[in-house]
Backbone and ligand atoms as CSV (ligand in chain L), in Angstrom:
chain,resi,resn,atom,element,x,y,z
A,1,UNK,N,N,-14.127,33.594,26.646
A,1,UNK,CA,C,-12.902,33.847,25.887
A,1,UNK,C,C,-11.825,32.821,26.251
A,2,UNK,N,N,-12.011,32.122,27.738
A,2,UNK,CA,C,-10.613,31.873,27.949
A,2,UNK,C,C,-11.669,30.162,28.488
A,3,UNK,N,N,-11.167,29.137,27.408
A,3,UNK,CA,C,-12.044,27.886,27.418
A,3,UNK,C,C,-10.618,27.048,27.754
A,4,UNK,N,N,-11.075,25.687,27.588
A,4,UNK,CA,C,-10.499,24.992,28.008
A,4,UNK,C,C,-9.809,24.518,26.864
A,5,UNK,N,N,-8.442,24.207,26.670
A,5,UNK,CA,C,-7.830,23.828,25.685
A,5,UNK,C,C,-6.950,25.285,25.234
A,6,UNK,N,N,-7.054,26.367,25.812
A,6,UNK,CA,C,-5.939,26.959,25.169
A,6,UNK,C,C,-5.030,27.713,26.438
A,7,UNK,N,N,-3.787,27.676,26.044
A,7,UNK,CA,C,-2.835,26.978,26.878
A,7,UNK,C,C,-3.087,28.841,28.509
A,8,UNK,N,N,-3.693,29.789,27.766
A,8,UNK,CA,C,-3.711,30.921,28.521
A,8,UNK,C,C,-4.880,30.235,29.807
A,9,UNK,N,N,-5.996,29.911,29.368
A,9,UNK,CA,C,-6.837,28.683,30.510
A,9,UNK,C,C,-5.546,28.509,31.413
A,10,UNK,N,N,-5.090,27.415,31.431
A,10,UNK,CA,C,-4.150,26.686,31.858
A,10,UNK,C,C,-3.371,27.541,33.204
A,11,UNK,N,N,-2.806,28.685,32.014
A,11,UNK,CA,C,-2.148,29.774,33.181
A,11,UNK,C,C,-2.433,30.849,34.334
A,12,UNK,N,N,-3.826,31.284,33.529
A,12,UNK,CA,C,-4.572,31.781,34.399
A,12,UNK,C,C,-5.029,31.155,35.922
A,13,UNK,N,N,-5.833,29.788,35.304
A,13,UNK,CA,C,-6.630,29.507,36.414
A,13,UNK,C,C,-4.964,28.399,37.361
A,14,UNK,N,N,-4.407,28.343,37.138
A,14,UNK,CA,C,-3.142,27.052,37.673
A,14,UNK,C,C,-3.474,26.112,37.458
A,15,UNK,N,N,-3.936,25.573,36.325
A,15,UNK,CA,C,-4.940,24.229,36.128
A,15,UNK,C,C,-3.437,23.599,35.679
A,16,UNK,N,N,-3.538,21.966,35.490
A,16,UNK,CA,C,-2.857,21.394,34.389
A,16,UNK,C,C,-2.750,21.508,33.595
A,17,UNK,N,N,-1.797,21.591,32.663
A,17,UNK,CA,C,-1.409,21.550,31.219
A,17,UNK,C,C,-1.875,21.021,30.539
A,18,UNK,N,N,-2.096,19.722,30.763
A,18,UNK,CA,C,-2.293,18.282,30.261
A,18,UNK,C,C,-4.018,18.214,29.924
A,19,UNK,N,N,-4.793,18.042,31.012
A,19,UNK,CA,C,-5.983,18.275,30.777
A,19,UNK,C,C,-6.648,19.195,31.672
A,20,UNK,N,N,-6.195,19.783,32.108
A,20,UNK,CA,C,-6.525,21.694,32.528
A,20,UNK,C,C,-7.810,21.754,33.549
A,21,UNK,N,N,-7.584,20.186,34.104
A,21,UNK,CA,C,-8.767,20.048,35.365
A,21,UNK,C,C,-8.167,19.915,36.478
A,22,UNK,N,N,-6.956,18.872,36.550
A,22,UNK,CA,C,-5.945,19.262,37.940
A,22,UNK,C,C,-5.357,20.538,38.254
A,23,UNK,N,N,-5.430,20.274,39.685
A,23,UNK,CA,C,-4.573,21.594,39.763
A,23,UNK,C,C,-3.109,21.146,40.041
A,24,UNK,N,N,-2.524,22.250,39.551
A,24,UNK,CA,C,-0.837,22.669,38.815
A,24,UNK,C,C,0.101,22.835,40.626
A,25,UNK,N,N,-0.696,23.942,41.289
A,25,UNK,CA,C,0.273,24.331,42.369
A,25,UNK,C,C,-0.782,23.578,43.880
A,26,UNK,N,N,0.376,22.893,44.711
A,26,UNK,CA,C,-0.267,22.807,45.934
A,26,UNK,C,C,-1.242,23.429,46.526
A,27,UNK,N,N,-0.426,24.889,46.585
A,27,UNK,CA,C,-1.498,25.834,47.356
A,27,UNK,C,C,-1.980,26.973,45.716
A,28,UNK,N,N,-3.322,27.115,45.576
A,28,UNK,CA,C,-3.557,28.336,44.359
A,28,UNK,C,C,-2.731,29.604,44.903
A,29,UNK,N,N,-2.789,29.733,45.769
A,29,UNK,CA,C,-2.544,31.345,46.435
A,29,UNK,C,C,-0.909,31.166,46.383
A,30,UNK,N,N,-0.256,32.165,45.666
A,30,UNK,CA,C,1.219,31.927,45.252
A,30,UNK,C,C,1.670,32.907,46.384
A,31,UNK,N,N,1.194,33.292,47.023
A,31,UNK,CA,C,1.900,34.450,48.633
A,31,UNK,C,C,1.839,33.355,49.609
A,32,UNK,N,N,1.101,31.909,49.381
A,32,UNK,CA,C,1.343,30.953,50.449
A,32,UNK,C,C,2.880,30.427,50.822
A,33,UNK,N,N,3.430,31.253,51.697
A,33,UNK,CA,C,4.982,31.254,51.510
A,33,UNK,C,C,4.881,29.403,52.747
A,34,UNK,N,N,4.215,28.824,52.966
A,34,UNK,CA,C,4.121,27.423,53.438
A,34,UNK,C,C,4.601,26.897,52.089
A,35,UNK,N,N,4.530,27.076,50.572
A,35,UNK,CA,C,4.129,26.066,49.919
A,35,UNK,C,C,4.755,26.646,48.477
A,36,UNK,N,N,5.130,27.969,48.745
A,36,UNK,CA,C,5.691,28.910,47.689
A,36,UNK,C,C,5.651,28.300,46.472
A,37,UNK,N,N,4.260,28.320,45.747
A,37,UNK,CA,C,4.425,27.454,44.329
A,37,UNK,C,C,4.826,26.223,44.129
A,38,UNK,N,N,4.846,25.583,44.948
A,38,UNK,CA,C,4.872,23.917,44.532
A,38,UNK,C,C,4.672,23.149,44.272
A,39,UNK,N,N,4.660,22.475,42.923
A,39,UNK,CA,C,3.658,21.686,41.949
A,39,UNK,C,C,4.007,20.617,42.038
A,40,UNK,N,N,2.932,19.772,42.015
A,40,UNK,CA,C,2.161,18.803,42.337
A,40,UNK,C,C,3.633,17.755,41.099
A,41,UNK,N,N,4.043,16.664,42.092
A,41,UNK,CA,C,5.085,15.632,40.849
A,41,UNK,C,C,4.012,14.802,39.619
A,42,UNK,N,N,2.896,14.709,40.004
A,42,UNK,CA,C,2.265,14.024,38.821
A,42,UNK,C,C,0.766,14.770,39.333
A,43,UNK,N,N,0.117,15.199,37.952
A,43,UNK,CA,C,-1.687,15.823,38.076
A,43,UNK,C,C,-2.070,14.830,38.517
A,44,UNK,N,N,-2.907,15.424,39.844
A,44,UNK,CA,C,-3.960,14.647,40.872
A,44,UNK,C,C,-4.995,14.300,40.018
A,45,UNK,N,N,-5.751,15.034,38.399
A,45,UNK,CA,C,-6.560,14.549,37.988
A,45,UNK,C,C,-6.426,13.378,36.902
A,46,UNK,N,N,-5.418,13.844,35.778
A,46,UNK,CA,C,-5.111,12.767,34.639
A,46,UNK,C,C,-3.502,12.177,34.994
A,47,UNK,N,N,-3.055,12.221,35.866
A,47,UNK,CA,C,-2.182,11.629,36.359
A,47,UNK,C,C,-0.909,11.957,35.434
A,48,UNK,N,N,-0.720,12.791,34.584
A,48,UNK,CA,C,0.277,13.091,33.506
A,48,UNK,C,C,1.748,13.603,34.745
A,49,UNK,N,N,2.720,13.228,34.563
A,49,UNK,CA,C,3.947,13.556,35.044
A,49,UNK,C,C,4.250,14.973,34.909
A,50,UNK,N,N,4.009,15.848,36.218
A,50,UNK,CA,C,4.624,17.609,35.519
A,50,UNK,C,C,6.438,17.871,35.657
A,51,UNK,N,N,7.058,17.001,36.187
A,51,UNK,CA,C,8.498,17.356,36.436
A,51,UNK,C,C,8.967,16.130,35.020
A,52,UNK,N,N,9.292,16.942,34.091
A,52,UNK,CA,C,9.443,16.271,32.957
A,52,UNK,C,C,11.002,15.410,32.966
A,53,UNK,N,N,11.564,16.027,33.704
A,53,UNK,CA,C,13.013,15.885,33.995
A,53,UNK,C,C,13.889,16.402,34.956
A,54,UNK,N,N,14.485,16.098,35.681
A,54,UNK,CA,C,15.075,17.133,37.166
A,54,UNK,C,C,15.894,18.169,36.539
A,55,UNK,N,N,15.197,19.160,37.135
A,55,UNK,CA,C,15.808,20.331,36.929
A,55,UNK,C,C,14.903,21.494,36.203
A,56,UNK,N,N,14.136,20.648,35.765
A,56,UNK,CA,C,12.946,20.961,34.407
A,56,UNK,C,C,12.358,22.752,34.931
A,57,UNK,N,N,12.165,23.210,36.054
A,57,UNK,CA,C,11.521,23.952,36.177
A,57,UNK,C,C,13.007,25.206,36.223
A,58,UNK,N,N,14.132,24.811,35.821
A,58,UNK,CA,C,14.666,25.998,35.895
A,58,UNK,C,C,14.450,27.054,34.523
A,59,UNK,N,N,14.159,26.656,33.827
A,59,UNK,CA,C,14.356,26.763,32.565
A,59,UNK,C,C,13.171,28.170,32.780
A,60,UNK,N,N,12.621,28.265,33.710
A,60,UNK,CA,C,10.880,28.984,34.158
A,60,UNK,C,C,11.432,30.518,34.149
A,61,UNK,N,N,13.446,30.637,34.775
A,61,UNK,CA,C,14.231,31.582,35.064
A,61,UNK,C,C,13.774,32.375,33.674
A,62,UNK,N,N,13.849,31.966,32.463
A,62,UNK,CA,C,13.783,32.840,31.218
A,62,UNK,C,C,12.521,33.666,31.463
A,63,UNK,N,N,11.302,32.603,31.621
A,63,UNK,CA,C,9.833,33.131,31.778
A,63,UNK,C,C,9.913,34.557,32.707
A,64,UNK,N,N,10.352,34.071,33.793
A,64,UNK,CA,C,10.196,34.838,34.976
A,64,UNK,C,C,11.129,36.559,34.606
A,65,UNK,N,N,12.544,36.133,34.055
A,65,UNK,CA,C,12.903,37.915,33.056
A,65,UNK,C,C,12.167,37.968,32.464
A,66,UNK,N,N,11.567,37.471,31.333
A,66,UNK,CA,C,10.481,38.077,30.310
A,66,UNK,C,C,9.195,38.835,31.103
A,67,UNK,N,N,9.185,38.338,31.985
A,67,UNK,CA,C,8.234,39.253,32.928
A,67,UNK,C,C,8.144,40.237,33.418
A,68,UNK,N,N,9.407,40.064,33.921
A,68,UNK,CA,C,10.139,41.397,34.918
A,68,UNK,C,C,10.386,42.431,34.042
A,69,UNK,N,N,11.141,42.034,33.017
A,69,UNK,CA,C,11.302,43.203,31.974
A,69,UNK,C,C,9.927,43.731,31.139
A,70,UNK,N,N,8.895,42.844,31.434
A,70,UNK,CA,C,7.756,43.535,31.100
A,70,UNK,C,C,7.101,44.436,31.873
A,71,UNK,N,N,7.362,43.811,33.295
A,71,UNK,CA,C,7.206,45.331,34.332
A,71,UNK,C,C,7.630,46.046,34.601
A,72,UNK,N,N,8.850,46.096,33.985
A,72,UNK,CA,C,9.643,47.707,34.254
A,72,UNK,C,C,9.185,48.401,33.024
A,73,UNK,N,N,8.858,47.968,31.819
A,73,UNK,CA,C,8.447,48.537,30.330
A,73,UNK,C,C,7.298,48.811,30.911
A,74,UNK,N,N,6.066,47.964,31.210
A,74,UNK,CA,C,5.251,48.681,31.506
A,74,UNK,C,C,5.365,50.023,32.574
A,75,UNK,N,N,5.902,50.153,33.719
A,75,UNK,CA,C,6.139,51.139,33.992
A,75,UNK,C,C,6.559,52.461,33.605
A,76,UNK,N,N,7.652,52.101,33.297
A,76,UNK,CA,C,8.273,53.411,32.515
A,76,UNK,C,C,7.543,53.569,31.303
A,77,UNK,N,N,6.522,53.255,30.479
A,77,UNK,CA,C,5.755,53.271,29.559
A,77,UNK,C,C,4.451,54.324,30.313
A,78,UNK,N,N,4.386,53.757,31.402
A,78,UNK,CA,C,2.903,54.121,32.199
A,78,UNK,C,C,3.556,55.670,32.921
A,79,UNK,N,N,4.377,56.226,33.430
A,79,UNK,CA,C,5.498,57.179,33.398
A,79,UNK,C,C,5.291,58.162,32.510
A,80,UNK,N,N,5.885,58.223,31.057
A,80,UNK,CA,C,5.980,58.735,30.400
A,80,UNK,C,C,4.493,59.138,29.818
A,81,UNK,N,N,3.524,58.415,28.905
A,81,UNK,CA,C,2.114,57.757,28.774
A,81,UNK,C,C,1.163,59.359,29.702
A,82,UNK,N,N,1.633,59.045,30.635
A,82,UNK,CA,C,0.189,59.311,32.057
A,82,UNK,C,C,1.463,60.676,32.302
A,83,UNK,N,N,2.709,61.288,31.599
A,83,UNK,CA,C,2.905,62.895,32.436
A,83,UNK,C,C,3.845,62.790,33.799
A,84,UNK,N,N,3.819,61.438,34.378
A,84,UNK,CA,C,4.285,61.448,35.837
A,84,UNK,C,C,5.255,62.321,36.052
A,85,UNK,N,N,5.420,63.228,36.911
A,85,UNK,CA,C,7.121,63.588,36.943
A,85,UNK,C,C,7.524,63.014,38.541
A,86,UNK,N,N,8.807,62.382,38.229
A,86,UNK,CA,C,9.004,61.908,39.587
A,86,UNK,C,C,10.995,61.888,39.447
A,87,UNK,N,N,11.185,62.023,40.694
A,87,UNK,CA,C,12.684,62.047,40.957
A,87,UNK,C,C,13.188,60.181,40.615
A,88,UNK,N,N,14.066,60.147,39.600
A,88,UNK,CA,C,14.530,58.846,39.537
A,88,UNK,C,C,14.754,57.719,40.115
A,89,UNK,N,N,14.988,58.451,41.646
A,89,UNK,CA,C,15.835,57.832,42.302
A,89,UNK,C,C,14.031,57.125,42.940
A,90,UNK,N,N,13.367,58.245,43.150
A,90,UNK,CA,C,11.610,57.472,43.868
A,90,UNK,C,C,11.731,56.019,42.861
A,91,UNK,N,N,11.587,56.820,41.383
A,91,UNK,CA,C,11.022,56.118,40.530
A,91,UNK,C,C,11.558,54.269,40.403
A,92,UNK,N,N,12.613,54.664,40.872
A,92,UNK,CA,C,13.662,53.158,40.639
A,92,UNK,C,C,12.976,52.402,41.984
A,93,UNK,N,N,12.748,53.026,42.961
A,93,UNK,CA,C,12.481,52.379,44.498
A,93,UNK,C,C,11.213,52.011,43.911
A,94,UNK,N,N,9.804,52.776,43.422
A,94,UNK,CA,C,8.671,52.802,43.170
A,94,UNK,C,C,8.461,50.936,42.481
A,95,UNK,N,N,9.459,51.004,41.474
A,95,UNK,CA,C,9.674,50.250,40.644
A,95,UNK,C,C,9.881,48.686,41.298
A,96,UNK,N,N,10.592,48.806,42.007
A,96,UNK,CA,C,11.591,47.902,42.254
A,96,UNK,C,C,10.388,47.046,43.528
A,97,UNK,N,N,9.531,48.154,44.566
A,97,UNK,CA,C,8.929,47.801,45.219
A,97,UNK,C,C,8.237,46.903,44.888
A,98,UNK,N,N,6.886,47.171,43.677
A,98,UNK,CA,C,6.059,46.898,43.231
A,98,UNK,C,C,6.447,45.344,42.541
A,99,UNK,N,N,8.261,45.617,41.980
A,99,UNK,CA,C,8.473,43.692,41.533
A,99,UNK,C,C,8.579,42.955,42.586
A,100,UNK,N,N,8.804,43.530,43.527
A,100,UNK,CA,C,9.315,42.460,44.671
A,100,UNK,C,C,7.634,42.040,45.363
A,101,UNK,N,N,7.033,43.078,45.572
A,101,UNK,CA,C,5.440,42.383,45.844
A,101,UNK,C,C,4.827,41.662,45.085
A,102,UNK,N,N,5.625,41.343,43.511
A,102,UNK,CA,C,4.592,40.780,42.820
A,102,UNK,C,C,5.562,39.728,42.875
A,103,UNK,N,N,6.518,39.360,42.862
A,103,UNK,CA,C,7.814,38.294,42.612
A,103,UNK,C,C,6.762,36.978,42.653
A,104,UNK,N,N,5.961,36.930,44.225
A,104,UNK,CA,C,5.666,35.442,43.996
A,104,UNK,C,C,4.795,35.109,43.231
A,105,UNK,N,N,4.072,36.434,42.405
A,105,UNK,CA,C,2.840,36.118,41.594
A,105,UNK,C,C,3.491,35.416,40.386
A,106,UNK,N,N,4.689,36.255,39.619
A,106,UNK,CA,C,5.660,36.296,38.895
A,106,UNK,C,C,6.175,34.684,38.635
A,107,UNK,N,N,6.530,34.385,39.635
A,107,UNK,CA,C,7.672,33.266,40.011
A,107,UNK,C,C,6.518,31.698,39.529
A,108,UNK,N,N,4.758,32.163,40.405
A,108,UNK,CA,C,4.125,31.001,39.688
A,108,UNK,C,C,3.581,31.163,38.245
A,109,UNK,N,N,3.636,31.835,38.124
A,109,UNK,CA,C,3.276,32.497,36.206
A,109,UNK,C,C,4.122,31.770,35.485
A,110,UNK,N,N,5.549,31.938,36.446
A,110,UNK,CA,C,6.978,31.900,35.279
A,110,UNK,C,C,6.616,30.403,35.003
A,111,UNK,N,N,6.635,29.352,36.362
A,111,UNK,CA,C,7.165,27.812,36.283
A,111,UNK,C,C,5.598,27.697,35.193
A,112,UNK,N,N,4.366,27.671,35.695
A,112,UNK,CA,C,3.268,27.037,34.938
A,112,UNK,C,C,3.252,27.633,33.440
A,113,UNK,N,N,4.170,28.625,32.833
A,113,UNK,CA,C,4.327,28.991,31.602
A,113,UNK,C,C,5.196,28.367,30.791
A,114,UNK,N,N,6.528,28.130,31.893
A,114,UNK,CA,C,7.183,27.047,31.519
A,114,UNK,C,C,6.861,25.540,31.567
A,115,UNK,N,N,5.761,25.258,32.443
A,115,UNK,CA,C,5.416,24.011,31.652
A,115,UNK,C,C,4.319,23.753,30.568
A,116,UNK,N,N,3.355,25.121,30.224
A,116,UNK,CA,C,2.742,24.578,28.864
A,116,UNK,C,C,3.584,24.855,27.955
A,117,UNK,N,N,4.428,25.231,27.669
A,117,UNK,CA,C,5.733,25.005,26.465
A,117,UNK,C,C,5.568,23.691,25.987
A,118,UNK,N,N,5.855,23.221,27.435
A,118,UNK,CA,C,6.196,21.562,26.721
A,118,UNK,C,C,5.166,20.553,26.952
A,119,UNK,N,N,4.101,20.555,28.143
A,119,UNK,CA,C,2.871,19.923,27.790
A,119,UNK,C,C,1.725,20.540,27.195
A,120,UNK,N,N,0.668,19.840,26.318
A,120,UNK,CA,C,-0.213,20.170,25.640
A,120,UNK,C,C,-1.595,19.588,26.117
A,121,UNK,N,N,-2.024,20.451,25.666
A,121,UNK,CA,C,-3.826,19.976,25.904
A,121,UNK,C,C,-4.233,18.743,25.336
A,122,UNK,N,N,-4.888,18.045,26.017
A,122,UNK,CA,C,-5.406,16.535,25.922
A,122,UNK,C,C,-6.613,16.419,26.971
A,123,UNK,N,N,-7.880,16.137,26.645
A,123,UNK,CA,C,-9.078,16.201,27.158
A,123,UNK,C,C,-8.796,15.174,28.044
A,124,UNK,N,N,-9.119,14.755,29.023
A,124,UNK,CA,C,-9.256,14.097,29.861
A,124,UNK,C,C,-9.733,12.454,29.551
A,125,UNK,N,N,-10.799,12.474,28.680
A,125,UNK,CA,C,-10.995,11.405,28.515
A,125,UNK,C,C,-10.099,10.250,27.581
A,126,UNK,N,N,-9.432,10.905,27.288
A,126,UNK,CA,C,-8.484,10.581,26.143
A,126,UNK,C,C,-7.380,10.091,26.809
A,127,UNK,N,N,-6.937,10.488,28.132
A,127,UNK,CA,C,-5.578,10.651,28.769
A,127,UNK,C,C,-5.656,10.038,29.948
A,128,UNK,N,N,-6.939,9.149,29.934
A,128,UNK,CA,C,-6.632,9.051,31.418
A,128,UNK,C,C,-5.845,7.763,32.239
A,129,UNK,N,N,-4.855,7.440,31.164
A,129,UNK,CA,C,-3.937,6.523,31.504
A,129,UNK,C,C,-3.094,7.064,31.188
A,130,UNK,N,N,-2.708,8.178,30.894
A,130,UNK,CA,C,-1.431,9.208,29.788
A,130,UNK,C,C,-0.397,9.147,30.819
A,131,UNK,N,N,0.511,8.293,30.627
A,131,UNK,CA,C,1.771,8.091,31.480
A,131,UNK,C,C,2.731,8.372,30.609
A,132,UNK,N,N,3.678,9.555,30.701
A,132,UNK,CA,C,4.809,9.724,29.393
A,132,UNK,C,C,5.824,8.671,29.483
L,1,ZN,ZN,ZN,-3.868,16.880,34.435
């Protein structure tokens, strides 16, 4: 289901954007608080530039609410859904826990989502001088 060339590939595995064989983050493991998501200034494989412009990865801030607010919807969806009854006040802590354990999963989702926005799939063989 999930091949090479469509941009969910890409996000899943932390591959490159570009041609989705480099890898995207220093360390894969986004709890590597040595290395907390830190992507690579140009793909080790097709050499494509990932910092498009300084500053480029703030923009990831939007990604990263669209997320968050998807995990509190999913929650309170999963809440209501599944019967739970729980005191608000659990429910907000419950909540709140569960974003903060996922934050760094979150945080590399957000930036590598924010960069297939703006880079696209290009096979490797095609690119392998692809200097923007
Ligand atoms: Zn690449």
């Amino acid at each position: 289901m999930l091949k090479k060339g469509s941009k969910l590939y890409s996000i899943i595995h932390f591959k490159c954007p570009h041609c989705h064989e480099g890898e995207f983050f220093k360390s894969r493991n986004p709890y590597d608080f040595k290395h907390l998501s830190r992507s690579y200034e140009k793909c080790t494989k097709c050499n494509r530039r990932l910092y498009l412009e300084p500053g480029f990865y703030y923009g990831a801030m939007y990604v990263s609410y669209a997320l968050s607010v998807t995990h509190i919807v999913t929650f309170i969806l999963a809440k209501y859904i599944l019967g739970i009854k729980m005191e608000f006040v659990n429910f907000i802590i419950l909540v709140a826990s569960f974003l903060i354990l996922l934050t760094p999963l979150y945080y590399a989702l957000s930036k590598i989502t924010w960069a297939n926005f703006f880079l696209h799939y290009k096979p490797t063989t095609e690119n392998e001088k692809s200097e923007p």
